[in-house]
PLY file of the C-alpha trace (Angstrom):
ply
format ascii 1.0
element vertex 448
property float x
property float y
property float z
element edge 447
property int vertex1
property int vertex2
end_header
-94.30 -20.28 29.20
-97.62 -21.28 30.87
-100.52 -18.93 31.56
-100.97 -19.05 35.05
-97.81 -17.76 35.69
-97.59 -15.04 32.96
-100.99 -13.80 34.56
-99.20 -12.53 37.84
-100.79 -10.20 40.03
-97.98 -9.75 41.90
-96.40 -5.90 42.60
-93.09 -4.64 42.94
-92.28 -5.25 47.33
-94.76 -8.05 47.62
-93.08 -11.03 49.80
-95.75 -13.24 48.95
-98.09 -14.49 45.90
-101.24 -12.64 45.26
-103.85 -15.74 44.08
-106.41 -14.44 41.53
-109.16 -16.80 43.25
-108.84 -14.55 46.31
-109.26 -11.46 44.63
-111.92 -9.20 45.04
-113.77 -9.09 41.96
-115.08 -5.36 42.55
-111.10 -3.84 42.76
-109.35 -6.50 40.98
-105.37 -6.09 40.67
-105.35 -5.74 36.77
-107.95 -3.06 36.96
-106.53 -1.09 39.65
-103.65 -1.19 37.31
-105.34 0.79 34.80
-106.48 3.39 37.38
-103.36 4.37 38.42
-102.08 4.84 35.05
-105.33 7.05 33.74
-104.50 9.33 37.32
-100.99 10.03 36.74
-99.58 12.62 35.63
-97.63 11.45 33.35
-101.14 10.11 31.97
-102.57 13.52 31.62
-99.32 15.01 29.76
-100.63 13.10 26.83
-103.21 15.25 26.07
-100.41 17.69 24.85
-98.30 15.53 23.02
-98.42 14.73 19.25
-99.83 12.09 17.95
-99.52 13.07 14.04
-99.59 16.86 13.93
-97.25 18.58 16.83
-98.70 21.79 18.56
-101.84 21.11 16.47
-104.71 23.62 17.55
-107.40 21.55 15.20
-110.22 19.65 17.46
-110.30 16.42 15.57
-107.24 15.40 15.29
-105.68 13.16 17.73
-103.26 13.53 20.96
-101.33 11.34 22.18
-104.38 11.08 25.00
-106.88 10.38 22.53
-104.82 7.89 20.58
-104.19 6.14 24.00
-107.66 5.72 25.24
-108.61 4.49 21.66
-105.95 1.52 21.47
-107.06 0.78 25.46
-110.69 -0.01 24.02
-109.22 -1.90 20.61
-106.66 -3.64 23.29
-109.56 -4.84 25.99
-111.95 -6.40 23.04
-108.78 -8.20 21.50
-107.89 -9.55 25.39
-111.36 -10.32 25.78
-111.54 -12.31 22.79
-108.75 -14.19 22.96
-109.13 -14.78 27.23
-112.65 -16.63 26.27
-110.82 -18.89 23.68
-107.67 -19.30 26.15
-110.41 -20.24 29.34
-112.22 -22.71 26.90
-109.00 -24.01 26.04
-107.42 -24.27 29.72
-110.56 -24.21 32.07
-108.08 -25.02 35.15
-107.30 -21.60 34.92
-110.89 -20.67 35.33
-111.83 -23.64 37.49
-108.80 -24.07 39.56
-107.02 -20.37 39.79
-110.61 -18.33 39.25
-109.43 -16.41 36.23
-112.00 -15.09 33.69
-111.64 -14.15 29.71
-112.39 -10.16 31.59
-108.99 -10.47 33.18
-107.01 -10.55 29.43
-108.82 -7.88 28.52
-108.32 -5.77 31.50
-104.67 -6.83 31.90
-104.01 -5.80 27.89
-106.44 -2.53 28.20
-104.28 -1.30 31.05
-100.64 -2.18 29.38
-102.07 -0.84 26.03
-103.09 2.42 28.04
-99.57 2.92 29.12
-98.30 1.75 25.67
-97.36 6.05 24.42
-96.58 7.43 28.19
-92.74 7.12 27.74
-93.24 9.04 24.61
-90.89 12.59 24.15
-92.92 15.58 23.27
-93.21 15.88 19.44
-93.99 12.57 17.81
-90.86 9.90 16.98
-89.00 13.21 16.37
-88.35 13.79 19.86
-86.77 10.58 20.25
-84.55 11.32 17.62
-83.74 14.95 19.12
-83.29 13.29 22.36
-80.44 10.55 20.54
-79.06 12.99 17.78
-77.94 15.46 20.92
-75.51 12.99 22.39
-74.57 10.87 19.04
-74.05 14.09 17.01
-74.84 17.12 19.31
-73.04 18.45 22.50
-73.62 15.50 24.31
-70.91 13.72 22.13
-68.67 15.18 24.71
-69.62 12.73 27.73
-69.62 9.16 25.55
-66.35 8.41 26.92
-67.38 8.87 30.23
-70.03 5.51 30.23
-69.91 2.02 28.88
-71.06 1.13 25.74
-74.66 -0.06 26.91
-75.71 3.49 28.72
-74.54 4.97 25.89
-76.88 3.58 23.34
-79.31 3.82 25.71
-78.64 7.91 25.55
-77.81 7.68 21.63
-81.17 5.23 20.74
-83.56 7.29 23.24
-86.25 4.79 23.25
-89.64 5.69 24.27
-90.70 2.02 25.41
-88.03 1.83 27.70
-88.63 5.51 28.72
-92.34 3.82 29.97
-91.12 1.28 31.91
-89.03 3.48 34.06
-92.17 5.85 34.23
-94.37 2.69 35.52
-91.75 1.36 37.86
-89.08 3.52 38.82
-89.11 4.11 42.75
-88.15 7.83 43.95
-88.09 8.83 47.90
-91.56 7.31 49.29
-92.51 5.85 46.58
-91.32 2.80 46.12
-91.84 0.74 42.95
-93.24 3.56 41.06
-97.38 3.17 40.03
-96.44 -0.40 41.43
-98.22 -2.23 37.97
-98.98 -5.98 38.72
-96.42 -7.89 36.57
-98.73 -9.47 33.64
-99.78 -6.02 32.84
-95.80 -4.85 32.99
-95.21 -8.23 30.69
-97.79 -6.88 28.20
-96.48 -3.50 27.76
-92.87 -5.11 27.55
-93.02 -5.18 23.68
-89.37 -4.81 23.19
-88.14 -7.35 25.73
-83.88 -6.75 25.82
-81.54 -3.83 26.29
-80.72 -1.41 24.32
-77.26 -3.54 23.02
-76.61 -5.74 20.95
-78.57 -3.50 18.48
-81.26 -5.54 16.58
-79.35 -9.02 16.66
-82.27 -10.55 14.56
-85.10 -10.47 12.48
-87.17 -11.27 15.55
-90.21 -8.09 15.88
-88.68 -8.32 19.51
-85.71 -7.47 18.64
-86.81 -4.27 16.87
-86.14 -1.91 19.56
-85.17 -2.15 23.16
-87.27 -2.25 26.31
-85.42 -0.98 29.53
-82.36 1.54 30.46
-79.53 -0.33 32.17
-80.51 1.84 35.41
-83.97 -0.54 35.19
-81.91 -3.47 34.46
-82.61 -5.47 37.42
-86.35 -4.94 38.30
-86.85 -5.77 34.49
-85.25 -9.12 34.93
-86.75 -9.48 38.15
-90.54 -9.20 36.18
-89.40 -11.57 33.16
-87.95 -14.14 35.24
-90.99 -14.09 37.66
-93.35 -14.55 34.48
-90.99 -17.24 33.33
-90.62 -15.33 30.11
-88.18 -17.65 28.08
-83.91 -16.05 28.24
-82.95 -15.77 24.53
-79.68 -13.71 24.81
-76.19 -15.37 25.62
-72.73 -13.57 26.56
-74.30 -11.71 29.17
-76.52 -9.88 27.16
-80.46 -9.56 28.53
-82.88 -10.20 26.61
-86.66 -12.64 26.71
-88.92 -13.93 24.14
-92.09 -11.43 24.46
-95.41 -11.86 27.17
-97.73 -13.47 24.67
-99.97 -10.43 25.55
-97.68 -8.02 24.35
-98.63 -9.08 20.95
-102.36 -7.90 21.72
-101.11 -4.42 22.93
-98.81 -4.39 19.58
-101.55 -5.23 17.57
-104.49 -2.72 19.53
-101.52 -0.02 18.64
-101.22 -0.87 14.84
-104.87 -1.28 14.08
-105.57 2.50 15.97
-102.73 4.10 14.48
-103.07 2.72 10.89
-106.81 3.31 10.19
-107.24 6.37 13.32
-104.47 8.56 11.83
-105.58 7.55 8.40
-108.81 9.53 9.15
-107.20 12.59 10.92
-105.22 12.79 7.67
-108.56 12.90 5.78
-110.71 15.19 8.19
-107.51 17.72 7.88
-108.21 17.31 3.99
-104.41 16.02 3.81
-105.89 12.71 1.61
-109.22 13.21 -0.54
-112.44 11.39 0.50
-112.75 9.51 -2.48
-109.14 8.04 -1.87
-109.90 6.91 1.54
-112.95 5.74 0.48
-111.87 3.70 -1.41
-108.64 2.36 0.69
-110.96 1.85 3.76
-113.54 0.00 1.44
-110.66 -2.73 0.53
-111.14 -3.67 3.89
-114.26 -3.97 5.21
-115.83 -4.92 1.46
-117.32 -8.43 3.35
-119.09 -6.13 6.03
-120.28 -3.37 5.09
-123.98 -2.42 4.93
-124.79 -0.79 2.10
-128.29 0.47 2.13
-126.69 2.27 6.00
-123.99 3.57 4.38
-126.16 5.49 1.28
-128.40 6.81 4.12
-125.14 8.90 5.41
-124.33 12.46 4.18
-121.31 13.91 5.73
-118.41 13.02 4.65
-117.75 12.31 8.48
-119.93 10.09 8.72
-119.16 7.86 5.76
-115.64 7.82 7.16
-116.69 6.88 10.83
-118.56 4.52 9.94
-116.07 2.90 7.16
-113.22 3.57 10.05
-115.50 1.15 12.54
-116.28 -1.66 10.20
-112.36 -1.66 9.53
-111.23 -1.83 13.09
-113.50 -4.21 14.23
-112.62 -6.57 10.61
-108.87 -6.00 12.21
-109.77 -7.11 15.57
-111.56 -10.46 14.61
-108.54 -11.16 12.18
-105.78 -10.46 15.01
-107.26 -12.93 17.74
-107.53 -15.54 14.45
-103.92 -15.20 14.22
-102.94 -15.10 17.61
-105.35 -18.14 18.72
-103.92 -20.09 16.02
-100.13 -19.43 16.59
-100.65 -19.83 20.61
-98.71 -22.67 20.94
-95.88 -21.25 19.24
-96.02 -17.96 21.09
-95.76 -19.81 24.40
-93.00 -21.37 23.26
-91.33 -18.54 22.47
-91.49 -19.45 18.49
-93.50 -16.24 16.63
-91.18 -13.52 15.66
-93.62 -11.95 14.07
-96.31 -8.65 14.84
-100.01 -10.51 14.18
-100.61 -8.19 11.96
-97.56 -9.29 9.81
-99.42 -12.40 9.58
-103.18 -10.76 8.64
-105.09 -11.51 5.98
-105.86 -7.63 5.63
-101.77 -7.35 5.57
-101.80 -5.98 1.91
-104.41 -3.33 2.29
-103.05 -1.98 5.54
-99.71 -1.82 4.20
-101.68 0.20 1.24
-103.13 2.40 4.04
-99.67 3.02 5.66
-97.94 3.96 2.21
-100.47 6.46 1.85
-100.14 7.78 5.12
-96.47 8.42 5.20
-96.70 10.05 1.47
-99.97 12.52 2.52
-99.84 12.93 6.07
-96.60 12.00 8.37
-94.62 13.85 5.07
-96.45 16.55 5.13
-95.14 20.16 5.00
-97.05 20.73 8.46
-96.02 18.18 10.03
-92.66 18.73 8.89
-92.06 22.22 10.00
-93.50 21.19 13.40
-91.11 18.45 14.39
-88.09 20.95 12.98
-89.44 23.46 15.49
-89.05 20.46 17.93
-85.67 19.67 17.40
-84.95 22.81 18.09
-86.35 22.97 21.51
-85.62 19.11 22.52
-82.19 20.13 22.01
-81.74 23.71 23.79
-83.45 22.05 26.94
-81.08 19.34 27.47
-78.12 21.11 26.98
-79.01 24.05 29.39
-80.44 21.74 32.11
-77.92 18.85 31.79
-75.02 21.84 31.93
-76.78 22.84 35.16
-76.94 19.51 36.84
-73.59 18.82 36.17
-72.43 22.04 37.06
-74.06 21.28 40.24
-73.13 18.12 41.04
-69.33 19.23 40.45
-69.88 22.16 42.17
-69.26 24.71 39.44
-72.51 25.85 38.98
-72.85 29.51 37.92
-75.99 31.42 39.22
-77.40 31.13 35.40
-77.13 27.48 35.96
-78.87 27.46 39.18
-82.01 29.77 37.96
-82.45 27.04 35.36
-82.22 24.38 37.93
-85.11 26.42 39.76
-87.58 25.26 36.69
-86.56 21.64 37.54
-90.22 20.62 39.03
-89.59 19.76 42.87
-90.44 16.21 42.19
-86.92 16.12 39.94
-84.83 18.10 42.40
-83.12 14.49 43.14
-79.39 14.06 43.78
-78.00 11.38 41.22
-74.90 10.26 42.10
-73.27 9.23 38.76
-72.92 10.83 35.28
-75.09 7.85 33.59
-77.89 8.52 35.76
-77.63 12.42 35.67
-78.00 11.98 31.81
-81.14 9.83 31.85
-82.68 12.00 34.78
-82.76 15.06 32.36
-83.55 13.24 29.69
-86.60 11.58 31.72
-87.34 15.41 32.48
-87.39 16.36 29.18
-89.36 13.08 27.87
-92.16 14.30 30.25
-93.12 17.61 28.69
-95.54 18.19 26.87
-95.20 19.80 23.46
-96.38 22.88 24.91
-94.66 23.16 28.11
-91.55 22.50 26.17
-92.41 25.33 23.74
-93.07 27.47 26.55
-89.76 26.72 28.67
-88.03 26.63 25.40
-88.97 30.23 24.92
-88.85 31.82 28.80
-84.94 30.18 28.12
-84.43 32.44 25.07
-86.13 35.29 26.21
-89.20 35.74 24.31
-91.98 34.81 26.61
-94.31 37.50 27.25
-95.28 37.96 30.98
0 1
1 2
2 3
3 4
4 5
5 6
6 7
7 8
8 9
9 10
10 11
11 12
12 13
13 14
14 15
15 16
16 17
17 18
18 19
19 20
20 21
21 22
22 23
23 24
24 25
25 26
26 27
27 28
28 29
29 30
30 31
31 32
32 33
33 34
34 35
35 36
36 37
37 38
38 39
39 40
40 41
41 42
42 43
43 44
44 45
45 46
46 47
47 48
48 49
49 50
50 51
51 52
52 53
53 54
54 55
55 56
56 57
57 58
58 59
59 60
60 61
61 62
62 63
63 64
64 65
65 66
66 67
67 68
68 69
69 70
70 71
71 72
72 73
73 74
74 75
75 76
76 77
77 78
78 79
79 80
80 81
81 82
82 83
83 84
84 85
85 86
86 87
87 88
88 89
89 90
90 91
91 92
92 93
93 94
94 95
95 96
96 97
97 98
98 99
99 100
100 101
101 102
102 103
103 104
104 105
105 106
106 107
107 108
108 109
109 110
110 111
111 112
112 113
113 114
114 115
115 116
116 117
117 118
118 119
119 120
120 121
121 122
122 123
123 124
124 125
125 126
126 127
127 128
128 129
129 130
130 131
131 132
132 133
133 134
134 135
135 136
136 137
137 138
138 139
139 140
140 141
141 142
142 143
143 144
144 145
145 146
146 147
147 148
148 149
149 150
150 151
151 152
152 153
153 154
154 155
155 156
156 157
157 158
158 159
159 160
160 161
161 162
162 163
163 164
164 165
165 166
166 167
167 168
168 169
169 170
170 171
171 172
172 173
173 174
174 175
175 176
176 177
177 178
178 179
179 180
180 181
181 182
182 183
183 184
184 185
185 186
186 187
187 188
188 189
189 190
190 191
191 192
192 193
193 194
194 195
195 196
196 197
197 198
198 199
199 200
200 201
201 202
202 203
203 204
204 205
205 206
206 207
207 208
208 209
209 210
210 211
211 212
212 213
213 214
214 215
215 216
216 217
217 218
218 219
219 220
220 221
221 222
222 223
223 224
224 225
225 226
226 227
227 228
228 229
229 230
230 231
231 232
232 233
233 234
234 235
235 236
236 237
237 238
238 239
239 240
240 241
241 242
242 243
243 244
244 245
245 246
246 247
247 248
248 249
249 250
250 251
251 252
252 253
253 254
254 255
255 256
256 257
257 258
258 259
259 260
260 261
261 262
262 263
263 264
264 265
265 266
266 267
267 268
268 269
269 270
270 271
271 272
272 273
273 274
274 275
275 276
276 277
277 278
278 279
279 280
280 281
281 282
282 283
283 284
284 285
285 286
286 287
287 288
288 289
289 290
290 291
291 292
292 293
293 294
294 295
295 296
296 297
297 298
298 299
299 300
300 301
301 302
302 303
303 304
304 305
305 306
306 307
307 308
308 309
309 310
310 311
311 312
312 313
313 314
314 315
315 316
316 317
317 318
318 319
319 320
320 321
321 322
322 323
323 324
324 325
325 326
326 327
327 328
328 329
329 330
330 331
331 332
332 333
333 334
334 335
335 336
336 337
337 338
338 339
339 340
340 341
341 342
342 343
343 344
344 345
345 346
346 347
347 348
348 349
349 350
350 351
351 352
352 353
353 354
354 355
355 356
356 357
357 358
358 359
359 360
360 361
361 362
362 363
363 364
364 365
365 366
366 367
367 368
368 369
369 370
370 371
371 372
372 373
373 374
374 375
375 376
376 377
377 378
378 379
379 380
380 381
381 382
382 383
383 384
384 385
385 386
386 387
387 388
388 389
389 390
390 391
391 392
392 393
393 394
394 395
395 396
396 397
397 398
398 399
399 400
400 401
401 402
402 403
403 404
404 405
405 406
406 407
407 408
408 409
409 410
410 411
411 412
412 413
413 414
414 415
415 416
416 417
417 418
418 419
419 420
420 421
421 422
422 423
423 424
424 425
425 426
426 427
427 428
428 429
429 430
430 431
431 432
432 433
433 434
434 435
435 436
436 437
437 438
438 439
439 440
440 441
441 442
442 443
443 444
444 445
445 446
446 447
């Protein structure tokens, strides 16, 4: 792979190259990228969508929103970091094409914004609600129906692939979706194959799956552009990952291991003087210690320990990355950088802790049961309606529920695969309290 070309600024429906030298540096492509994401509206549904705690009603702890806009800022100071070293290394690209180190950062802050907005309502648990209803629930019914690659896409509900289609997919006058220039649609590509054959190696790109076979061909169209490197055989899709991808990856882990570490402690689910002295393992060689006796709050002590530790994280994740590069282009590093961190053991340390005090909790848990629940209620009644409809069965229950469809997914699909995912999409795009709230108008207990 070779930089200039993974660093397109071309848009889905452009006939001709966009040339970074002829850009105007006050509305540059990458940064109008992030724009449109932070306006859209699947954007703002973040805000009420779990990050740790579902339907939480406490301040400090984080949305999905929140959590977003935080790995955005981690993601542009990693792409800024490692575009300087990348220019100094390649100054063609600087002298000949007119790129800057500002453009990795903005191309990685955008893709790193969009990096949750495929996400289901209710944490990782909505996934699973969304997969469990067709591999176990009354969805079961329709696997014979579509070919073994739709239906994993239905059964492993993936929330990465869920974000390209919300990034890209066109609906009537609106072609091309947000229409994302292709490096930052490379960099939020972190799962670069479909969704079978299911984790064919030990590769962290291989982990998951990053489009639905209804995306198929704008997602090859994007790789192939990049020149991302083919790695599947027997007709299988799949590409080695955008080298930024690994800076959106890493922006993610660093926010979510040490950021939901401290919501965990400011909900008093893990005691101050045990996350003191986790965060303390990592940022021992920074900190200053005649600042940090000076603070009093317990808030402060943490903020300031949860700082030191992100931006220890940082530094060590463009070491890694800067020093694997070659291999990266080459499509040789099947590995997350933080797999490959120094800090490795003490975030891993972090992460135990995490999963035992917080992501275990009894809260949490009775939350995301709650969300099964409703995930599952709201696909069956609208995906009975929009079959019912499309066969021309449909009862007049079936066509008051169709009446809560939002106008924008009142769309005619014309085969069962793509009715499926359409609901699904539907569902994917709630927010925890919308669902909640359509989940109980359904049942009858809404109060008007």
């Amino acid at each position: 792979m070779n930089w200039e070309q993974l660093l397109s600024l071309k848009k889905q429906g452009d006939t001709s190259k966009r040339l970074r030298i002829e850009q105007d540096d006050t509305r540059l492509g990458f940064e109008v990228d992030y724009d449109r994401i932070i306006f859209s509206a699947a954007f703002r549904s973040l805000q009420d969508k779990t990050q740790v705690i579902p339907l939480s009603k406490t301040d400090f702890v984080h949305t999905r929103l929140t959590h977003s806009l935080e790995v955005s800022v981690v993601g542009r100071s990693l792409g800024r970091l490692v575009g300087k070293k990348i220019i100094e290394k390649y100054p063609y690209l600087k002298e000949v094409h007119g790129y800057h180190m500002n453009d990795f950062g903005a191309i990685v802050a955008a893709a790193s914004l969009a990096h949750d907005i495929g996400n289901p309502p209710f944490g990782h648990s909505g996934e699973k609600a969304i997969g469990e209803y067709f591999s176990i629930g009354k969805g079961l019914k329709y696997k014979d129906k579509l070919t073994a690659k739709q239906w994993q896409d239905l059964i492993d509900f993936e929330g990465n692939a869920n974000g390209f289609s919300v990034l890209t997919a066109s609906r009537p006058g609106i072609e091309g979706g947000l229409r994302i220039s292709y490096a930052t649609l490379g960099a939020f590509m972190k799962y670069p194959k479909e969704s079978l054959p299911k984790k064919p190696t030990s590769n962290i790109a291989d982990k998951k799956y990053g489009f639905f076979q209804s995306d198929k061909v704008f997602f090859q169209e994007v790789a192939e552009d990049m020149g991302l490197i083919a790695n599947k055989q027997d007709g299988d899709i799949g590409f080695e990952r955008h080298p930024l991808a690994y800076l959106v990856e890493a922006a993610d882990d660093i926010c979510y291991t040490i950021i939901d570490f401290e919501d965990g402690i400011n909900l008093g689910l893990v005691s101050e003087d045990y996350a003191l002295e986790y965060l303390i393992k990592l940022v021992q060689d920074n900190i200053g210690v005649n600042k940090y006796k000076l603070l009093e709050t317990k808030e402060d002590r943490i903020s300031y320990l949860r700082a030191l530790a992100i931006g220890a994280l940082i530094n060590d994740a463009v070491d890694v990355f800067i020093e694997n590069e070659e291999a990266i282009l080459a499509g040789n590093f099947p590995f997350a950088l933080t797999d490959k961190s120094k800090y490795k053991a003490q975030m891993n340390d972090i992460i135990k802790l995490s999963v035992d005090k917080i992501y275990q909790s009894r809260e949490v848990i009775e939350k995301e049961i709650v969300g099964y629940q409703i995930i599952q209620t709201l696909l069956d009644k609208f995906i009975t309606a929009f079959n019912n409809k499309y066969e021309g069965t449909a009862s007049n229950y079936d066509k008051l529920i169709l009446k809560m469809l939002p106008e924008k997914h009142q769309l005619e699909k014309g085969n069962l695969y793509e009715r499926l995912l359409h609901i699904c999409h539907y569902v994917s795009l709630l927010t925890d309290g919308n669902a909640l709230e359509l989940y109980e108008m359904i049942n009858g207990r809404k109060n008007s």
